[in-house]
C-alpha positions in Angstrom: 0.0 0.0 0.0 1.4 3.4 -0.9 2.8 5.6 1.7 0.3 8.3 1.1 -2.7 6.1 1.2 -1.8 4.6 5.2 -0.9 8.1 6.1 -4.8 8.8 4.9 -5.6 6.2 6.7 -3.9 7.2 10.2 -5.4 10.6 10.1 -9.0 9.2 9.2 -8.5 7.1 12.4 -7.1 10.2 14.9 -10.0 12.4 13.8 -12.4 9.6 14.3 -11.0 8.9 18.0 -10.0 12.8 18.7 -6.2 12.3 18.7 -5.3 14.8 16.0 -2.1 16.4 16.6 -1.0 19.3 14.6 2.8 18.2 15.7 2.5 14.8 15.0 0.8 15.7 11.6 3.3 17.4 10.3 6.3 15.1 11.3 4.8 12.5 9.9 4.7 14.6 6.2 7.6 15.3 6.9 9.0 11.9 7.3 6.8 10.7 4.1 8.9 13.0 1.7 12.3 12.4 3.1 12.3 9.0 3.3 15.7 9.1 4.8 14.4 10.2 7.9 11.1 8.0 8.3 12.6 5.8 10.2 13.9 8.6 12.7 11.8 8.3 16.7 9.3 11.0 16.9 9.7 10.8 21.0 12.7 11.0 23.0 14.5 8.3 24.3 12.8 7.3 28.1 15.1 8.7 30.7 16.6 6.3 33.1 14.9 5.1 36.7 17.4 7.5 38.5 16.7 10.6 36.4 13.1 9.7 36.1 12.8 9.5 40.0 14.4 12.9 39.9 12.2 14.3 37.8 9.1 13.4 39.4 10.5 14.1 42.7 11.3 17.6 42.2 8.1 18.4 40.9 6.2 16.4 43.6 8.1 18.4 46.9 7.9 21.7 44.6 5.3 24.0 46.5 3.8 25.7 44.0 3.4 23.1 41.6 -0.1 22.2 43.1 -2.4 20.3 40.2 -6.3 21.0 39.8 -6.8 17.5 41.9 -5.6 19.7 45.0 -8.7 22.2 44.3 -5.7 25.2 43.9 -5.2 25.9 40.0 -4.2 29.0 39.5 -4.4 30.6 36.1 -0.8 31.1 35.0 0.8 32.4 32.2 0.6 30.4 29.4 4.5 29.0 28.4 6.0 26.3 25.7 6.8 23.5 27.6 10.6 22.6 27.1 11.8 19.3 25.9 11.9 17.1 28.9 8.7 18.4 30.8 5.7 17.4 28.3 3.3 16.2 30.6 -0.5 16.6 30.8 -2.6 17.1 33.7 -6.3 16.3 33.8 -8.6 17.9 36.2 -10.2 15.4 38.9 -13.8 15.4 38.5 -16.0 15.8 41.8 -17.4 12.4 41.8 -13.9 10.6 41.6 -13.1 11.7 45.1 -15.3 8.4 46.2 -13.1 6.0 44.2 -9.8 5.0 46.6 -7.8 5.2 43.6 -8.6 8.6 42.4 -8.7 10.1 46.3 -4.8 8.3 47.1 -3.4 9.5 44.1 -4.9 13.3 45.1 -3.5 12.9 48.5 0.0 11.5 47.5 0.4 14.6 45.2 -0.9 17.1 47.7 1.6 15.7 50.4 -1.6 14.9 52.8 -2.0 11.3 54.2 -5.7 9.8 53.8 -8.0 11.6 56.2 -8.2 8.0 58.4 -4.6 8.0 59.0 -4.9 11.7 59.8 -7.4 11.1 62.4 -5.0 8.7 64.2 -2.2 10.8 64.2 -4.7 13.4 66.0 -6.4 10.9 68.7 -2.0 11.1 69.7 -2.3 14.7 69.9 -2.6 16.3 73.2 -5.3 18.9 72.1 -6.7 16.4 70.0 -9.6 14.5 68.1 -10.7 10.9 69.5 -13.6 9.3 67.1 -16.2 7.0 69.0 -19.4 5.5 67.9 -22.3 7.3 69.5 -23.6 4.3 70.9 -20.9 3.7 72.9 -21.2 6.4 74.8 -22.9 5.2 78.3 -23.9 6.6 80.7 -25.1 9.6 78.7 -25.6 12.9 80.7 -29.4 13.2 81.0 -29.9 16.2 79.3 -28.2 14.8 76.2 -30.1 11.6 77.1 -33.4 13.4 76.6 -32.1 15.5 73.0 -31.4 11.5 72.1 -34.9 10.3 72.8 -36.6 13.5 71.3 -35.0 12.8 67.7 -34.9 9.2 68.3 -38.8 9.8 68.2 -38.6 12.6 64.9 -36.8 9.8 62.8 -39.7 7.6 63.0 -41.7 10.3 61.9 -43.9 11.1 65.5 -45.3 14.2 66.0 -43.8 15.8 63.0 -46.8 17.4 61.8 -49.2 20.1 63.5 -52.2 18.4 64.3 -53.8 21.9 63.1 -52.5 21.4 59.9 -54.3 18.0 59.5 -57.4 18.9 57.3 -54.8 21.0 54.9 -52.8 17.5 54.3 -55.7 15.3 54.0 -57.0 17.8 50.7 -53.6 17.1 49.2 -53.8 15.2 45.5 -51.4 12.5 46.1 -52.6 11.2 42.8 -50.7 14.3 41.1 -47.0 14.2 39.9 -45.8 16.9 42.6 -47.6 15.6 46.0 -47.5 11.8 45.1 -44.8 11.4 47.8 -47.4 12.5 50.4 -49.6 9.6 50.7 -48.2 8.7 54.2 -50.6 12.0 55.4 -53.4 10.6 54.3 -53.7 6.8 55.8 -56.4 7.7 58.6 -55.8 6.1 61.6 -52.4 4.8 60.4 -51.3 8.6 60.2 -52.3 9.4 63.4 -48.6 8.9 65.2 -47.3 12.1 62.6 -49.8 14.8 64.2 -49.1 16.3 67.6 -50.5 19.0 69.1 -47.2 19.9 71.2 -45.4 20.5 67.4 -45.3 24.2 67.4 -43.7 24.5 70.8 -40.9 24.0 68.3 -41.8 26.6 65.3 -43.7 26.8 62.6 -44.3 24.3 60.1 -43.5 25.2 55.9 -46.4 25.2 53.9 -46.3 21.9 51.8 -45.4 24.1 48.2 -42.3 25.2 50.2 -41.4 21.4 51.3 -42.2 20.6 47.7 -39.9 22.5 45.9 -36.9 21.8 47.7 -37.8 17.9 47.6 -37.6 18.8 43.7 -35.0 20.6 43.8 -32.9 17.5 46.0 -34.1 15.2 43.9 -32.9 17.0 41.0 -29.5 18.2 42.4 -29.2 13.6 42.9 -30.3 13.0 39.8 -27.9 15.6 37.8 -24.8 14.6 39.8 -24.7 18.1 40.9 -21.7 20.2 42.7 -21.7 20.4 46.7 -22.1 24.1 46.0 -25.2 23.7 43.6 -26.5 21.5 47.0 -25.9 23.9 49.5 -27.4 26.8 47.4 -30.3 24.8 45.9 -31.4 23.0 49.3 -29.7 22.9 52.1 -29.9 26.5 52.4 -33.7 26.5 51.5 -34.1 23.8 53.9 -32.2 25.7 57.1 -34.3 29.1 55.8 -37.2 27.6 55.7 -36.6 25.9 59.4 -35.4 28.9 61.3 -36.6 31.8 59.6 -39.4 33.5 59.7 -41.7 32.0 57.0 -44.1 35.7 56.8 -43.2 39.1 56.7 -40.0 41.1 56.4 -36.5 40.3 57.3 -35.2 40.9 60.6 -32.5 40.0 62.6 -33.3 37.0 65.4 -31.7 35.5 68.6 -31.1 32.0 66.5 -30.3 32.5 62.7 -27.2 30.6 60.5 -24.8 31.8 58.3 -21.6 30.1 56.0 -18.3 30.3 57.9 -14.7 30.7 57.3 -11.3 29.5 58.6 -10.2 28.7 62.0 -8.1 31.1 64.2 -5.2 29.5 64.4 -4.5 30.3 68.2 -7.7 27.8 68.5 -6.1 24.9 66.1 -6.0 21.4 67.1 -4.0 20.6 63.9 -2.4 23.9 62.4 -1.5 21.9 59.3 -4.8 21.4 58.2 -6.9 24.4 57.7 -10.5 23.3 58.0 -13.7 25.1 57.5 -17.6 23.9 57.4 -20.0 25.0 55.3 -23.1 26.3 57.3 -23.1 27.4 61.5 -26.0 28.3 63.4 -25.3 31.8 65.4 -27.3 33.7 68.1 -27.2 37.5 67.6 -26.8 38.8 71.0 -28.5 42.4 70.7 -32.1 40.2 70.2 -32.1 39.1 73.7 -34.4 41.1 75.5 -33.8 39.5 79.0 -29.9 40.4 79.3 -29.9 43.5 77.4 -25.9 44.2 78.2 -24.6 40.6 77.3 -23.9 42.6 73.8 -22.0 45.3 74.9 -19.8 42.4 77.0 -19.0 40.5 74.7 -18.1 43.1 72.2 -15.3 44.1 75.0 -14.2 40.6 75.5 -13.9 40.6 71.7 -11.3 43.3 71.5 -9.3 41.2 73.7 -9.7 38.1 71.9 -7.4 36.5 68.7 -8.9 38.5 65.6 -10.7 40.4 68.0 -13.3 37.7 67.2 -16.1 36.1 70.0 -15.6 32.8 67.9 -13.3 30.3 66.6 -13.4 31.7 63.4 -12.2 35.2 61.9 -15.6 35.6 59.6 -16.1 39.4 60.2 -20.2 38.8 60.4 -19.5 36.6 63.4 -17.4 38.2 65.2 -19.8 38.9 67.8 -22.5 36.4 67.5 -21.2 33.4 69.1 -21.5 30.1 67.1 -23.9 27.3 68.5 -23.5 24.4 66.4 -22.2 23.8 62.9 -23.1 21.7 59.8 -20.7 20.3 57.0 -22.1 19.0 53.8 -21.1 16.3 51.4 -22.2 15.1 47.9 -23.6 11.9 47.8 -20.8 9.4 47.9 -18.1 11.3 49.6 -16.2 10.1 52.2 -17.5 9.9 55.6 -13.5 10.2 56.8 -13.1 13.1 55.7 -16.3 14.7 56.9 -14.9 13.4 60.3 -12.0 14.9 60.2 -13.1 18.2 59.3 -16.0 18.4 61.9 -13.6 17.2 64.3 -11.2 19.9 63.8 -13.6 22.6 63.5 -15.6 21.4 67.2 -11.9 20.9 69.1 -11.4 24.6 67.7 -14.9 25.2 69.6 -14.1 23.7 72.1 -10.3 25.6 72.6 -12.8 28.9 72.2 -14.5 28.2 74.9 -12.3 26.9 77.6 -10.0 30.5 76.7 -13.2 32.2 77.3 -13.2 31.0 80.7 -10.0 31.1 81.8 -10.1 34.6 80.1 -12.9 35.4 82.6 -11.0 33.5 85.3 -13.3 30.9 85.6 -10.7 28.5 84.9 -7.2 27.9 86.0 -4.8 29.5 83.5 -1.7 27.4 82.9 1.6 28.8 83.4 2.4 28.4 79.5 0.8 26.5 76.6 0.3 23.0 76.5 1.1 22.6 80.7 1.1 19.4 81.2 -1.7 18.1 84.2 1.0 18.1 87.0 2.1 21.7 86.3 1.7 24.6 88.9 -1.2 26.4 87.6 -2.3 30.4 88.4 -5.7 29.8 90.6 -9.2 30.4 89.2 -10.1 34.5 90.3 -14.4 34.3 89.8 -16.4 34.0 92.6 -18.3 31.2 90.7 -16.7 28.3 89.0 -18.2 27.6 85.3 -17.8 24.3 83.8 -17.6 23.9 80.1 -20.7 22.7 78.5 -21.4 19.0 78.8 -21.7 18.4 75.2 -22.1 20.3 71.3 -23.7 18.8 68.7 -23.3 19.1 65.2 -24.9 18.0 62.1 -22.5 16.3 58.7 -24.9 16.5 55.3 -24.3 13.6 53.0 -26.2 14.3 49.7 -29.7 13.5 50.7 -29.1 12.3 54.5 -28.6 14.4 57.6 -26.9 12.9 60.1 -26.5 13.9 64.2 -23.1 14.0 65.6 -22.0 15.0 68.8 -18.5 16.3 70.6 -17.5 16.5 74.1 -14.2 17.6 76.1 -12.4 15.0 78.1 -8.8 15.8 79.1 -7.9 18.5 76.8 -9.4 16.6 73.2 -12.3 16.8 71.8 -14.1 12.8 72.1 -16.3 12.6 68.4 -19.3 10.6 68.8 -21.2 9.9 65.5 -23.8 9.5 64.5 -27.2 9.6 64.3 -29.7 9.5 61.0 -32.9 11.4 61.3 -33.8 12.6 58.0 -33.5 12.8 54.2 -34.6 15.6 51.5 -35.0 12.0 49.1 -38.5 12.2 50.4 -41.2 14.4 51.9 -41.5 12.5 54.9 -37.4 13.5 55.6 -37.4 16.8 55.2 -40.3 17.4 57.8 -38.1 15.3 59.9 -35.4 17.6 59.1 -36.8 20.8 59.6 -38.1 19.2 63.4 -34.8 19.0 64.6 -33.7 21.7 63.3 -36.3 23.6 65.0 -35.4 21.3 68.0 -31.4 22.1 67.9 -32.3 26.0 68.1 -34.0 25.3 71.2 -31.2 23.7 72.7 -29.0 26.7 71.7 -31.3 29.2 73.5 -32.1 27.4 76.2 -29.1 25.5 77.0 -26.1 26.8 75.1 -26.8 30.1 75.1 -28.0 30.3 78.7 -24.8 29.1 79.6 -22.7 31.1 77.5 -24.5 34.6 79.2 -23.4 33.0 82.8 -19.7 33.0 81.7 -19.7 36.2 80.2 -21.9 38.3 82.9 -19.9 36.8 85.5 -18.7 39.1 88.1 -21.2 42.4 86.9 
């Protein structure tokens, strides 16, 4: 066969496959009318082990060499790359961070261990993270004991529904396309366990369109593979507005409201390598509390004094002085539970360093002679007339695709013990997301009436 007619041939099958190659092209033309070079190697020769090691070693430790996999790209300069240095790099997709293979190849190139190895190294760490299954926590402190029961009892669906809302949910088509998924409402007797009259001690209740369209919306975001940001825009915030905000009327600041967050201080970081952040916090905006009127003005003097001059954990301007209650990471579906554990675990030990510098701030703890004193140190004695413990527990709430899940911290010895988890809803049905928005409505009770009645003690001690 001619020359000519095979190079026809190759091109027909690069175009076909998308491998045309303008270089490549034009070599081999080049090669077809100088025959004396056709025999000449289009690539150079493979270095050896030694300098291949090199190679990749040098641009492996290099620092700012991080690849889109890392989540860093930065747009450069575009530049010819020399001889030696021809080599492509393909940008991970989102959903490849749930296949091992994809995830350690990410990690080996950033120079980060897995998240599990990670979280061993910190359960070593004096100031840090030790990960516990929930259920083996016993005894329970009673008042967590009773938070327990109370969404025990929301993820079986009791008492999720307003028993004054009844007649509006039995007038509901389930026959149609948008409220077929509401045909649990409408069993008679059967239904009777979702109805309570006690459910607006917690809040309100969202009008079934609202539920509706972000049970569309979740479904869609599941279906369509879609980015943890199009999530947390396209429902998870609708689903924390549409549980703690006011569903009538105009905006207006409130004791209880949420917000996204930002970095950790690093004066409060239990692992100053890794920079972790959540994605959503709920906050209590001091001025709104009619019965301690001054508690604002304190704790916009303690801020001054604080790292960042920040009453938080975290240097996000907005919070500065609304203290953070209890935070929430989210996750597609797929993604790794470790790693959600490792991030909620260093952003609740960075609470948890908040609050115990609060106190001995206020001198309601003993301040060590220098950090890190080790238990048998000489310590400066406590100076407040009352003695203020740190809270007995914080929860916190990881967001994996559809599921919520319940998970709680507490402080034994200077780290932070992470207890998970706990399931009680789903926005992959109707039936979920009024269990959601339940305990939602629930945790902002506790962070009035537990939290931040605690929180008010510490800092009006002593006026």
């Amino acid at each position: 066969m001619p020359e000519t007619d095979i190079l026809d041939w190759l091109q027909t099958v690069s175009d076909s496959l998308g491998l045309t190659s303008p270089a490549v092209d034009c070599q081999l033309r080049k090669d077809i009318d100088n025959p004396a070079r056709k025999r000449q190697r289009l690539n150079p020769p493979t270095p050896d082990t030694s300098q291949s090691n090199m190679d990749s070693a040098d641009q492996d430790t290099s620092p700012s060499k991080r690849g889109w996999a890392d989540g860093d790209y930065e747009e450069r300069t575009p530049r010819a790359p020399s001889d030696n240095t021809r080599r492509f790099k393909v940008p991970r997709s989102e959903s490849s961070l749930s296949q091992p293979s994809s995830s350690s190849r990410s990690q080996h190139g950033s120079g980060y261990s897995s998240p599990t190895k990670q979280l061993n190294q910190l359960a070593h760490d004096p100031r840090g993270v030790v990960v516990r299954d929930l259920l083996t926590l016993f005894p329970k402190p009673p008042e967590l004991a009773t938070l327990l029961n109370k969404i025990q009892h929301i993820s079986r669906g009791r008492g999720i529904l307003p028993t004054s809302h009844r007649q509006s949910f039995d007038a509901l088509d389930t026959r149609s396309e948008a409220y077929h998924d509401w045909g649990w409402v409408q069993e008679g007797s059967l239904s009777d366990m979702h109805f309570s009259d006690q459910r607006q001690d917690l809040g309100p209740t969202p009008p079934t369109d609202i539920v509706q369209r972000i049970l569309y919306q979740a479904n869609f975001c599941s279906n369509n593979g879609s980015s943890e940001a199009d999530w947390n825009t396209e429902v998870h915030h609708r689903l924390l507005e549409a549980s703690l905000r006011p569903l009538e009327g105009v905006g207006k600041a409130q004791l209880i409201d949420f917000s996204t967050t930002a970095s950790i201080i690093p004066s409060y970081h239990a692992n100053r390598l890794q920079h972790k952040k959540v994605d959503f916090c709920l906050y209590i905006e001091p001025k709104c509390d009619s019965d301690c009127p001054r508690v604002s003005q304190k704790i916009e003097e303690l801020a001054a004094t604080l790292p960042h001059q920040a009453f938080n954990h975290t240097g996000l301007p907005t919070l500065n002085t609304r203290p953070i209650a209890l935070s929430i990471e989210t996750k597609k579906s797929g993604e790794g539970w470790e790693n959600a554990k490792l991030q909620m675990g260093i952003w609740n030990a960075a609470h948890w360093e908040f609050l115990q510098s609060l106190l001995r701030l206020k001198g309601q703890l003993p301040t060590p002679n220098k950090e890190h004193t080790a238990p048998e140190d000489k310590e400066v004695p406590s100076s407040s007339s009352t003695q203020q413990q740190l809270p007995l527990y914080l929860p916190g709430i990881i967001i994996q695709g559809h599921d919520w899940h319940l998970i709680i911290t507490t402080r034994e010895d200077g780290k932070t013990l992470f207890w998970h988890k706990v399931t009680f809803g789903s926005t992959s049905s109707s039936m979920g997301i009024y269990q959601i928005i339940c305990t939602l409505q629930l945790l902002r009770q506790w962070a009035k009436n537990d939290y931040w009645s605690w929180l008010c003690a510490v800092v009006m001690d002593g006026d």
